[in-house]
DSSP file (Angstrom, degrees, kcal/mol; ACC not computed):
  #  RESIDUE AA STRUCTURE BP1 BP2  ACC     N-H-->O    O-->H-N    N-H-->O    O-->H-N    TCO  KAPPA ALPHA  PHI   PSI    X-CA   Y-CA   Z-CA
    1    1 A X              0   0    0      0, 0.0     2,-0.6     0, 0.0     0, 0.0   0.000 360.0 360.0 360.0 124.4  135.7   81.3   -4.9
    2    2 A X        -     0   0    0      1,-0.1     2,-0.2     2,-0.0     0, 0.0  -0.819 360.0-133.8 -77.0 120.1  136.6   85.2   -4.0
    3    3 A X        -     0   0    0     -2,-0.6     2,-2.4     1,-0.1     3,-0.4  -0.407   5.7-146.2 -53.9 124.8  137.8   85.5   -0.7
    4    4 A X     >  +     0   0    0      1,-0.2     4,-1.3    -2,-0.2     5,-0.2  -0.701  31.7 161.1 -96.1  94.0  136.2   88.4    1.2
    5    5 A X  H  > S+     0   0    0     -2,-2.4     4,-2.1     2,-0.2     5,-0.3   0.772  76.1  57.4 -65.0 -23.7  139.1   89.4    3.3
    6    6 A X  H  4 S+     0   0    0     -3,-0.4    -1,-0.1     1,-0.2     4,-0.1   0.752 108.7  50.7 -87.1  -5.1  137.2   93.0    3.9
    7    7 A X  H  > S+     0   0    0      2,-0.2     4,-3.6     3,-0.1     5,-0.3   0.858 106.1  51.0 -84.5 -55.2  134.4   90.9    5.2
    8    8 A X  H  X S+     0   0    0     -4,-1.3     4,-2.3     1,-0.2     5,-0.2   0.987 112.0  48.4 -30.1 -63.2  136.6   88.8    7.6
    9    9 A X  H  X S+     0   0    0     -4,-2.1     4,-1.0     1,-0.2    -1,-0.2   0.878 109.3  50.8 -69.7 -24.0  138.1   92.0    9.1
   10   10 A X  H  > S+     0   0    0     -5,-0.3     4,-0.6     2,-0.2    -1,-0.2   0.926 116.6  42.8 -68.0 -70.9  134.6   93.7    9.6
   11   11 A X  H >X S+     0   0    0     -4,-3.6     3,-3.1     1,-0.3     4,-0.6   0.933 114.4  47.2 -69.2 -60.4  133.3   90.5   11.5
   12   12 A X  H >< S+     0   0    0     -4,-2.3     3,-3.4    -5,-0.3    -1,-0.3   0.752 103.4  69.1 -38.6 -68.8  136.7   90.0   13.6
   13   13 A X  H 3< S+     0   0    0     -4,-1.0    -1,-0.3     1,-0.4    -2,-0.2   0.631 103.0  50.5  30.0 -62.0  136.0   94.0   14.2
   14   14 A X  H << S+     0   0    0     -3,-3.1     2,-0.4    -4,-0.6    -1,-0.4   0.138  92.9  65.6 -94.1  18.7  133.2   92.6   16.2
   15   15 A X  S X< S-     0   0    0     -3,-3.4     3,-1.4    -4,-0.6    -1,-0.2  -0.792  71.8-151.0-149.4  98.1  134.2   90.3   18.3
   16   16 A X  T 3  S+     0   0    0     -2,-0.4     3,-0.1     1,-0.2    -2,-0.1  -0.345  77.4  33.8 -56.9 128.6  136.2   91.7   20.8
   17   17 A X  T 3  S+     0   0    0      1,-0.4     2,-0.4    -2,-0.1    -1,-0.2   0.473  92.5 123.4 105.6 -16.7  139.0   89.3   22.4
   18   18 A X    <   -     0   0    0     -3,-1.4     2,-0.4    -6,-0.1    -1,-0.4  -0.764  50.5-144.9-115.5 135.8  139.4   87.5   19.2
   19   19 A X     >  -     0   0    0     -2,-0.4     4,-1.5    -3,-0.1     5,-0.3  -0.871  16.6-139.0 -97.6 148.9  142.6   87.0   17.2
   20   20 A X  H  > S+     0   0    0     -2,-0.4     4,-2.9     2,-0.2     5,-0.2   0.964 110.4  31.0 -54.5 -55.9  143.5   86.9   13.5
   21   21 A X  H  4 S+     0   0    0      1,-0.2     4,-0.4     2,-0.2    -1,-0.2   0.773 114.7  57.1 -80.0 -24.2  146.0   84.1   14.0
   22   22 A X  H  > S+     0   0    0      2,-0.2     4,-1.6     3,-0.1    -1,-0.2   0.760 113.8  43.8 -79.2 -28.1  144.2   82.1   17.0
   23   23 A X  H  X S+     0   0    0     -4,-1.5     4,-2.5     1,-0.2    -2,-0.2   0.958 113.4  48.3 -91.4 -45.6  140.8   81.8   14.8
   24   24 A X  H  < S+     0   0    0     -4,-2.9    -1,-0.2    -5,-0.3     6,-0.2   0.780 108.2  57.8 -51.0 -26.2  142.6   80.8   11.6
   25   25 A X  H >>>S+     0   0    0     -4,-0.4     5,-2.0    -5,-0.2     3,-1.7   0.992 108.8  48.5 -70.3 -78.6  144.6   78.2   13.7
   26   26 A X  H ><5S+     0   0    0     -4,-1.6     3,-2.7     1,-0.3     2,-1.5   0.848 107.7  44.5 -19.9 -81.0  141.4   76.7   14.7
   27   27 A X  T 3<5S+     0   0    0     -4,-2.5    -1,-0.3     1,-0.3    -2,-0.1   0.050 115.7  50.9 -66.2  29.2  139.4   76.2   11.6
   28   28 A X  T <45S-     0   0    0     -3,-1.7    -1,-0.3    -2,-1.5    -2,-0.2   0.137 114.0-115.9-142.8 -14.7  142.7   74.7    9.8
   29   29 A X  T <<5S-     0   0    0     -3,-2.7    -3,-0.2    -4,-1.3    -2,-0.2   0.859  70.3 -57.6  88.4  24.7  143.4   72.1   12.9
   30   30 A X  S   <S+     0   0    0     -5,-2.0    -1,-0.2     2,-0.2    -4,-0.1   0.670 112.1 118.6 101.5  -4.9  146.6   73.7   13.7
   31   31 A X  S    S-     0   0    0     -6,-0.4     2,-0.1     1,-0.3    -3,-0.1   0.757  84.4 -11.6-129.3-112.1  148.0   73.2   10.5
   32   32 A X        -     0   0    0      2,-0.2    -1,-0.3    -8,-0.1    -2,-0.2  -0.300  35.5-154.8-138.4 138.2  148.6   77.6    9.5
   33   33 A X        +     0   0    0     -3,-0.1     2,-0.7    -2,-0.1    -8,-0.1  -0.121  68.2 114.4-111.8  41.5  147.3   80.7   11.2
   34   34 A X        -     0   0    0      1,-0.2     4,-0.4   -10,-0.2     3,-0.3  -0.916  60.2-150.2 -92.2 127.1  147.8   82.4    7.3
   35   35 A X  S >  S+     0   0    0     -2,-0.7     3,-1.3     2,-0.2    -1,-0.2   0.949  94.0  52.1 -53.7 -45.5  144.5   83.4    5.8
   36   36 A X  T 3  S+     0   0    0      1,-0.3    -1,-0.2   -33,-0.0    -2,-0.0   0.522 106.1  56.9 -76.7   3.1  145.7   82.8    2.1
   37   37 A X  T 3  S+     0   0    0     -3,-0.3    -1,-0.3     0, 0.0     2,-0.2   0.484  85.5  94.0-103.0   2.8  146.8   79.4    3.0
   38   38 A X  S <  S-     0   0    0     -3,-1.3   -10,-0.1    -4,-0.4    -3,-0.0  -0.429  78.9-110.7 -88.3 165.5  143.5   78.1    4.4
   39   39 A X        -     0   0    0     -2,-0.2     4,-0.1     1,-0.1     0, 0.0   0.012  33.8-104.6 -51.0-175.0  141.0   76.0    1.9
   40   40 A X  S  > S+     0   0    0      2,-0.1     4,-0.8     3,-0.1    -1,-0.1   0.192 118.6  51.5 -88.7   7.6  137.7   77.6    0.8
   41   41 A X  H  > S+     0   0    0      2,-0.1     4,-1.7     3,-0.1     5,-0.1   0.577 104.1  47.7 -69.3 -32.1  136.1   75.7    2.9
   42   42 A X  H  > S+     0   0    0      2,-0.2     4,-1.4     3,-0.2    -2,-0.1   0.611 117.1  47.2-124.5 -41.2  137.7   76.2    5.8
   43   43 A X  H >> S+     0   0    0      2,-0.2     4,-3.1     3,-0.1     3,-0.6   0.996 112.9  51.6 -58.7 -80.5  137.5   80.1    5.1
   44   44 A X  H 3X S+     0   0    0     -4,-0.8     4,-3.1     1,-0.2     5,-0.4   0.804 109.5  47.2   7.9 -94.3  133.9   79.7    4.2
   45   45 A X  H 3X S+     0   0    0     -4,-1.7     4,-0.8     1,-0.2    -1,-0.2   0.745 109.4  56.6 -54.5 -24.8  133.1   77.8    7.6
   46   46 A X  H <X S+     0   0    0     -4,-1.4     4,-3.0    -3,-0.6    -1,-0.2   0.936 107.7  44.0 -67.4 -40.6  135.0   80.4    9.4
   47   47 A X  H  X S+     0   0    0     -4,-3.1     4,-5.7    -3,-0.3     5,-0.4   0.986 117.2  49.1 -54.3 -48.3  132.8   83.5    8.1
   48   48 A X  H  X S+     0   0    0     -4,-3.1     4,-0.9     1,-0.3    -1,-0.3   0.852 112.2  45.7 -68.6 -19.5  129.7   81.5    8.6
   49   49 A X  H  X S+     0   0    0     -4,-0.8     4,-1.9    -5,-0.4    -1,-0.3   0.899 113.9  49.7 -88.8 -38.4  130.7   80.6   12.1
   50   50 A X  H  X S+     0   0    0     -4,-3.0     4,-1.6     2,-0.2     3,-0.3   0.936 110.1  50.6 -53.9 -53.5  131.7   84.1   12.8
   51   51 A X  H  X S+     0   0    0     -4,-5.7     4,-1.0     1,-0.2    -2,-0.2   0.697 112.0  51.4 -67.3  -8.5  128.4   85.4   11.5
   52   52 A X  H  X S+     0   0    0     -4,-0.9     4,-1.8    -5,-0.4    -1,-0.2   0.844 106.9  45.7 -41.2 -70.7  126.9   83.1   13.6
   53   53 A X  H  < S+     0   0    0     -4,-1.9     4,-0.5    -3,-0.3    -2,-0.1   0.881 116.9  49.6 -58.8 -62.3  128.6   83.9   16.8
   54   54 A X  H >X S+     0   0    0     -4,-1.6     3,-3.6     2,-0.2     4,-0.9   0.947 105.1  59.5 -24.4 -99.9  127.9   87.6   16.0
   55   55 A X  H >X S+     0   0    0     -4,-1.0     4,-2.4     1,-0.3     3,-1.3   0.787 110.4  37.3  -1.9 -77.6  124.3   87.0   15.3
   56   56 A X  H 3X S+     0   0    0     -4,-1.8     4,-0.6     1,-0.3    -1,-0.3   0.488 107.8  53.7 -96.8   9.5  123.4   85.6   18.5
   57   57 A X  H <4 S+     0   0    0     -3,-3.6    -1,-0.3    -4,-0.5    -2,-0.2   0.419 109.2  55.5-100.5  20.9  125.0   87.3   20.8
   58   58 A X  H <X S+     0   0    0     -3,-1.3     4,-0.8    -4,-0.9     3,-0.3   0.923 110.0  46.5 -56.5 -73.8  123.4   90.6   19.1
   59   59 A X  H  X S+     0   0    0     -4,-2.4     4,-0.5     1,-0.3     3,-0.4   0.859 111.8  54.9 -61.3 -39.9  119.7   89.0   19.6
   60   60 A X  H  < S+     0   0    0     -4,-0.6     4,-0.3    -5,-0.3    -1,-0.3   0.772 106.9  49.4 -69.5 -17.0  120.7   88.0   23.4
   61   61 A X  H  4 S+     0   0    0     -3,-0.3    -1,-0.2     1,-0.1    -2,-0.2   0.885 115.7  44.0 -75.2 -26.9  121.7   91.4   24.2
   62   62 A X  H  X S+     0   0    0     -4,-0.8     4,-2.3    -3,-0.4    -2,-0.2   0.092  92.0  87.0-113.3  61.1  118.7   92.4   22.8
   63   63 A X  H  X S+     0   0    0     -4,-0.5     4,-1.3     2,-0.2     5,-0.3   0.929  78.1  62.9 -37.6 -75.8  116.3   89.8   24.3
   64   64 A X  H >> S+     0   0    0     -4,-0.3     4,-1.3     1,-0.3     3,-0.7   0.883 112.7  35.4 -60.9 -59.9  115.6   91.4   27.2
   65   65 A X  H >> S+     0   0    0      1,-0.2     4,-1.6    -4,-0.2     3,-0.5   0.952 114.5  59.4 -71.9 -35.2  113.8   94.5   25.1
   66   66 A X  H 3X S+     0   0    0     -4,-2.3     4,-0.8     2,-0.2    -2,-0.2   0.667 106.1  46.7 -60.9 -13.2  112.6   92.1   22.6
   67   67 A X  H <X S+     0   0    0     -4,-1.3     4,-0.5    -3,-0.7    -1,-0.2   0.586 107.8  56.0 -86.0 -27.9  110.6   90.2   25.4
   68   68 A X  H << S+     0   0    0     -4,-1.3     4,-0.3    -3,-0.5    -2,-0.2   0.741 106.9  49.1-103.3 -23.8  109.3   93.2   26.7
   69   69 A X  H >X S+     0   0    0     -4,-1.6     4,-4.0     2,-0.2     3,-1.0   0.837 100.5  61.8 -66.1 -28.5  107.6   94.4   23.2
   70   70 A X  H 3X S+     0   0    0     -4,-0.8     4,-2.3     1,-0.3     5,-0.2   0.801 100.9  55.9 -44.2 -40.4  106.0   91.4   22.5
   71   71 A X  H 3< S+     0   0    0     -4,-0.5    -1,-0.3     2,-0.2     4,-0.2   0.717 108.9  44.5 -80.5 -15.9  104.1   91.8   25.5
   72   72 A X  H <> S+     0   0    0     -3,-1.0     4,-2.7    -4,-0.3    -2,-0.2   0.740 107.1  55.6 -79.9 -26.1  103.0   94.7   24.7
   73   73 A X  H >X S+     0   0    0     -4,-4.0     3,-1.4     2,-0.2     4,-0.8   0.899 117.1  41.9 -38.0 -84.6  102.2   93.6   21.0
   74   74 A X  H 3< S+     0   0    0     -4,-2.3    -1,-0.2     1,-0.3    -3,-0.1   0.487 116.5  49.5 -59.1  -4.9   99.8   90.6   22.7
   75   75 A X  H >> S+     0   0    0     -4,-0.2     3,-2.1    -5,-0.2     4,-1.9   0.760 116.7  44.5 -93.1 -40.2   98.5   93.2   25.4
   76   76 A X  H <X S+     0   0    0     -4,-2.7     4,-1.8    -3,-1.4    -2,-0.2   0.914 115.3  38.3 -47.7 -56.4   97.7   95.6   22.5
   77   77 A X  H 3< S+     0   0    0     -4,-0.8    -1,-0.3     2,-0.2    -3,-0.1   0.014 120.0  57.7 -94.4  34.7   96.0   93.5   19.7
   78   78 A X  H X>>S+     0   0    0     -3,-2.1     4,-2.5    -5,-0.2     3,-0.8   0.625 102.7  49.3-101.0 -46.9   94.3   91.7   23.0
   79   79 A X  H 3X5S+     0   0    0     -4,-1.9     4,-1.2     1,-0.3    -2,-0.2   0.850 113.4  49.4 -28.3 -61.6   92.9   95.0   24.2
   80   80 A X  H 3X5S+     0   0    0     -4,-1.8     4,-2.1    -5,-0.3    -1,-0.3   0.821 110.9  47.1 -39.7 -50.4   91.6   95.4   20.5
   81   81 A X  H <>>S+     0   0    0     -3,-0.8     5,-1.8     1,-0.2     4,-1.4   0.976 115.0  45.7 -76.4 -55.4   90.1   92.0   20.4
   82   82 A X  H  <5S+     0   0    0     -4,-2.5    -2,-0.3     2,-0.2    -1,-0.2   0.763 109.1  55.2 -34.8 -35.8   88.6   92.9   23.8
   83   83 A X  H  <<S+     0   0    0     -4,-1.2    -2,-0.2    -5,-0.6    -1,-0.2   0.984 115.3  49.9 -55.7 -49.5   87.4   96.8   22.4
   84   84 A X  H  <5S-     0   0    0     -4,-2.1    -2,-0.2     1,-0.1    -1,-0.2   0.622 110.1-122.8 -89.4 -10.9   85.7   94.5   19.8
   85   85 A X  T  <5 +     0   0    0     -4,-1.4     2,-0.4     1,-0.5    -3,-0.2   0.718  63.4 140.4 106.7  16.4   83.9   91.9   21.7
   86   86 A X      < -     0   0    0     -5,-1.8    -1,-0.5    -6,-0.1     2,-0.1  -0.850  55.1-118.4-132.0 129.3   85.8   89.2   20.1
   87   87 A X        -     0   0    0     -2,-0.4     2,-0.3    -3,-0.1    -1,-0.1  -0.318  39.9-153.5 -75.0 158.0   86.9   86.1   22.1
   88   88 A X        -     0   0    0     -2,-0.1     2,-0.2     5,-0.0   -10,-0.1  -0.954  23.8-176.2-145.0 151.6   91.1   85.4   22.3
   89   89 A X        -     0   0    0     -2,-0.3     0, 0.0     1,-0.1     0, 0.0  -0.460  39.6-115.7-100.6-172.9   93.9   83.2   22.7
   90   90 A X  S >> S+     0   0    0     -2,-0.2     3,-1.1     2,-0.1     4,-1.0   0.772 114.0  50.8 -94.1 -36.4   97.3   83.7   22.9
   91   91 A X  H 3> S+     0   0    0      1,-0.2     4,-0.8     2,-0.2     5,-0.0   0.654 107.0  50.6 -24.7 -38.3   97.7   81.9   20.0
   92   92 A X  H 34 S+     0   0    0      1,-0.2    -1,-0.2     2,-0.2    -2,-0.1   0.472 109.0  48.5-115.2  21.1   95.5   83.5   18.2
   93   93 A X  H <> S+     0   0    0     -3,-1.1     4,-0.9     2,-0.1    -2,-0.2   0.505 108.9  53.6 -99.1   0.3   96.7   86.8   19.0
   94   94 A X  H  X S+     0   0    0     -4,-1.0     4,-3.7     2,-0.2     5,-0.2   0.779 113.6  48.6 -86.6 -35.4  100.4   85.8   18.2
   95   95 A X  H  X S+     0   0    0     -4,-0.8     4,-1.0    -5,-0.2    -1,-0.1   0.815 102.6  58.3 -70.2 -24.3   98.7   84.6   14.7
   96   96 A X  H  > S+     0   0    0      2,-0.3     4,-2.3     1,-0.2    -1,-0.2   0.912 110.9  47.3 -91.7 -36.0   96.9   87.9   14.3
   97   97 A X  H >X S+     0   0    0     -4,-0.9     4,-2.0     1,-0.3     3,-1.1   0.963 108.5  47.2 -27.9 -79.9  100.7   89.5   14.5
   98   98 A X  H 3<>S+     0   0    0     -4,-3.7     5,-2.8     1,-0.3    -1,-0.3   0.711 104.6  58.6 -59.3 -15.9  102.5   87.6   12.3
   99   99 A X  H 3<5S+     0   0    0     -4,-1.0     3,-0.3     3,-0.3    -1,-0.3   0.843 113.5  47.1-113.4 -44.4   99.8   88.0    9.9
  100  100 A X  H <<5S+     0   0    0     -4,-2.3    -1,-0.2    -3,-1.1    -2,-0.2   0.779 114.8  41.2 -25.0 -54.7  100.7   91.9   10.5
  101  101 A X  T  <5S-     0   0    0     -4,-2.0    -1,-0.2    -3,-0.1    -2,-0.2   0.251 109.4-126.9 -91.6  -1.1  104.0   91.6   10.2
  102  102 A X  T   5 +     0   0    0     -5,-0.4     2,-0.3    -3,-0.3    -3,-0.3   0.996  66.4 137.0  47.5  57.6  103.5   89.3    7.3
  103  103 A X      < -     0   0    0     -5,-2.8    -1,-0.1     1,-0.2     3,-0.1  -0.798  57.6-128.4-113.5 171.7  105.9   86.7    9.3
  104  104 A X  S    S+     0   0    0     -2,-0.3     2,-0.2     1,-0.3    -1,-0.2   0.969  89.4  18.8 -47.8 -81.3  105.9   82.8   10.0
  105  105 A X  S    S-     0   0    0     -8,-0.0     4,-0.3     1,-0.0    -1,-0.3  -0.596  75.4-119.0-108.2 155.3  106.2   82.8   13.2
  106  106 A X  S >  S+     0   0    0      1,-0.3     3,-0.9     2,-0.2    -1,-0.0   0.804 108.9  56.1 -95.3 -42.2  105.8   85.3   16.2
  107  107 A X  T 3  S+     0   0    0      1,-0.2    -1,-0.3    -4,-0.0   -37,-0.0   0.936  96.2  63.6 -47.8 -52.2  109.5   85.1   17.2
  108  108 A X  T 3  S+     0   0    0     -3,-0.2    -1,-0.2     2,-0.0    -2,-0.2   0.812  73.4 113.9 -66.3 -33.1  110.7   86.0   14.1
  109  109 A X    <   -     0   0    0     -3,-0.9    -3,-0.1    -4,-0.3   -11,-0.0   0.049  66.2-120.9 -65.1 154.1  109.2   89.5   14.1
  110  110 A X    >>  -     0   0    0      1,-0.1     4,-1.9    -9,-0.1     3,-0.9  -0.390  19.3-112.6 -74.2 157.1  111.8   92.3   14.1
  111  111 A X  H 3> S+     0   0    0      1,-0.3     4,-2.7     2,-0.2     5,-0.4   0.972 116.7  54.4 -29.5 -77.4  112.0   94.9   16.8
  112  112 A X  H 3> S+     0   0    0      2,-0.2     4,-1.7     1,-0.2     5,-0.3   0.759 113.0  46.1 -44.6 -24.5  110.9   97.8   14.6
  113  113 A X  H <>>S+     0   0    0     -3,-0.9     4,-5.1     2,-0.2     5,-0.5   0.941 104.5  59.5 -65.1 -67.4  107.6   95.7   13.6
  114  114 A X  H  X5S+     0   0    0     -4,-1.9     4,-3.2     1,-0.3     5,-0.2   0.824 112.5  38.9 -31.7 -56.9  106.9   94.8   16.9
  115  115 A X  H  X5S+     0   0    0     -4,-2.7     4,-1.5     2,-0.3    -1,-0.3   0.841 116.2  47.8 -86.7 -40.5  106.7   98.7   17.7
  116  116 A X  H  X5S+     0   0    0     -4,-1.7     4,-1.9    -3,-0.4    -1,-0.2   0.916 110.7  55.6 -78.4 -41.2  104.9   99.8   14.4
  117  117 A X  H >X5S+     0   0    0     -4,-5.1     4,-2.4    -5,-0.3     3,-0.8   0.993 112.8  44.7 -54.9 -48.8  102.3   96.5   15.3
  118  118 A X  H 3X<S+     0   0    0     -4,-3.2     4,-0.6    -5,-0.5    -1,-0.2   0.842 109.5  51.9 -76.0 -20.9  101.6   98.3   19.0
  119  119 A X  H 3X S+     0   0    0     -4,-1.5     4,-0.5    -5,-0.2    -1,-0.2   0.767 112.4  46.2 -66.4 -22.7  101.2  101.4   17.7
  120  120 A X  H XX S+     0   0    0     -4,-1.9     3,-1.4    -3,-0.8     4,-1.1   0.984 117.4  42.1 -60.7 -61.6   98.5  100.1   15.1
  121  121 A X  H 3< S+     0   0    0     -4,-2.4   -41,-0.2     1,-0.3    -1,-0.2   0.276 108.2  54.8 -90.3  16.9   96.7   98.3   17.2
  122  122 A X  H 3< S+     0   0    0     -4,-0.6     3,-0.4    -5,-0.1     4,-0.4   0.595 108.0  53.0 -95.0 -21.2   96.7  100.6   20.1
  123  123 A X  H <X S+     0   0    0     -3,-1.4     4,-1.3    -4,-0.5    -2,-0.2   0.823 108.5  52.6 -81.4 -24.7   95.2  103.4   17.5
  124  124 A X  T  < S+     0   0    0     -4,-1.1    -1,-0.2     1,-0.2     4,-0.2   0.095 109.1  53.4 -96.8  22.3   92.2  100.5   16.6
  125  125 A X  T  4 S+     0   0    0     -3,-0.4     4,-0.3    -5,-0.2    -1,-0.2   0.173 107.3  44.6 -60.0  -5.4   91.5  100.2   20.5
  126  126 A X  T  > S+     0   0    0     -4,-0.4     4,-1.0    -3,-0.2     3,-0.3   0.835 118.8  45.5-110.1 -50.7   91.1  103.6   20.6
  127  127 A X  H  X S+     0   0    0     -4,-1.3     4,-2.7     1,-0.3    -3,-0.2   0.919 113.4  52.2 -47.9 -56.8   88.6  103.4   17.0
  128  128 A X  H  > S+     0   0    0      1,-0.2     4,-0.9    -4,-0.2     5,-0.5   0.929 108.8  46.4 -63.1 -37.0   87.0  100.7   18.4
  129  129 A X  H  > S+     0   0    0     -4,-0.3     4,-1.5    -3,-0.3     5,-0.2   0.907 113.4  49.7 -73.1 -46.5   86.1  102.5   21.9
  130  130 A X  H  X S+     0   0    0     -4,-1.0     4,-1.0     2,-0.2    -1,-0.3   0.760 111.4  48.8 -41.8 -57.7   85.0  105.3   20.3
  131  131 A X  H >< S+     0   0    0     -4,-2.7     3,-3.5     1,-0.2     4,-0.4   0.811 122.0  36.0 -58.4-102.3   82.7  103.1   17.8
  132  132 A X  H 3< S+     0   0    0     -4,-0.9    -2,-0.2     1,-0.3    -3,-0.2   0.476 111.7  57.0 -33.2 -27.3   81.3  101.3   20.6
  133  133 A X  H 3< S+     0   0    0     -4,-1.5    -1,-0.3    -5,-0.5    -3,-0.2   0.797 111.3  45.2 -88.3 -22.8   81.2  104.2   23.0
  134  134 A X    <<        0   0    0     -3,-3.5    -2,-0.2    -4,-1.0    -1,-0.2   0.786 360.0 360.0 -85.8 -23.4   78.8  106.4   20.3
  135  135 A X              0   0    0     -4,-0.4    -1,-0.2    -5,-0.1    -3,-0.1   0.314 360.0 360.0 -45.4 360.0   76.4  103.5   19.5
């Protein structure tokens, strides 16, 4: 296995507080704070635990705006389903999302979807009202 030192040093980069020699200490049990003396495994489990770390405190800093488009996604495509006359869940407007977003699950979609999905479906509430309203 090649060791991505340039990878290490980006993720330590990001985590403020954190030391070279205190994290290597760790993942080796005490036993070296050298990077070229740890396993590849031990190396390994340190990126992935770092990208880990990283990773989620990213998405809980932005929670708080990710919580706050989603509700307007599910007020958007309900508004739409409402334009159209067409009974809802929340479920099955969470379905009608991912199906947007081509995702699994509703969670999963990324900000920048989230924002191109309310913009769709606020522009077919506006089509639909317009249909309905000329009838």
């Amino acid at each position: 296995m090649t060791r991505n030192y340039r990878k290490f040093y980006a993720l330590l980069a990001q985590m403020p507080h954190n030391e070279k020699e205190e994290l290597v200490l760790q993942f080796t049990n005490s036993r070296t704070d050298s990077l070229s003396a740890m396993s590849d495994a031990e190396f390994g489990m340190m990126l992935s635990t770092m990208e880990g770390f990283i990773k989620a405190n990213t998405l809980a800093a932005h929670a708080p705006d990710m919580d706050a488009w989603r509700k307007r996604v599910m007020a958007s495509i309900g508004g739409w389903l409402r334009a159209c006359g067409t009974q809802h869940t929340p479920d099955s407007i969470k379905a009608i999302a991912c199906r947007a977003a081509q995702r699994k699950a509703f969670n999963d979609i990324t900000l920048s979807e989230l924002r191109a999905i309310y913009a769709e479906f606020l522009n077919k509430q506006k089509a639909a009202k317009r249909t309905i309203c000329n009838i």
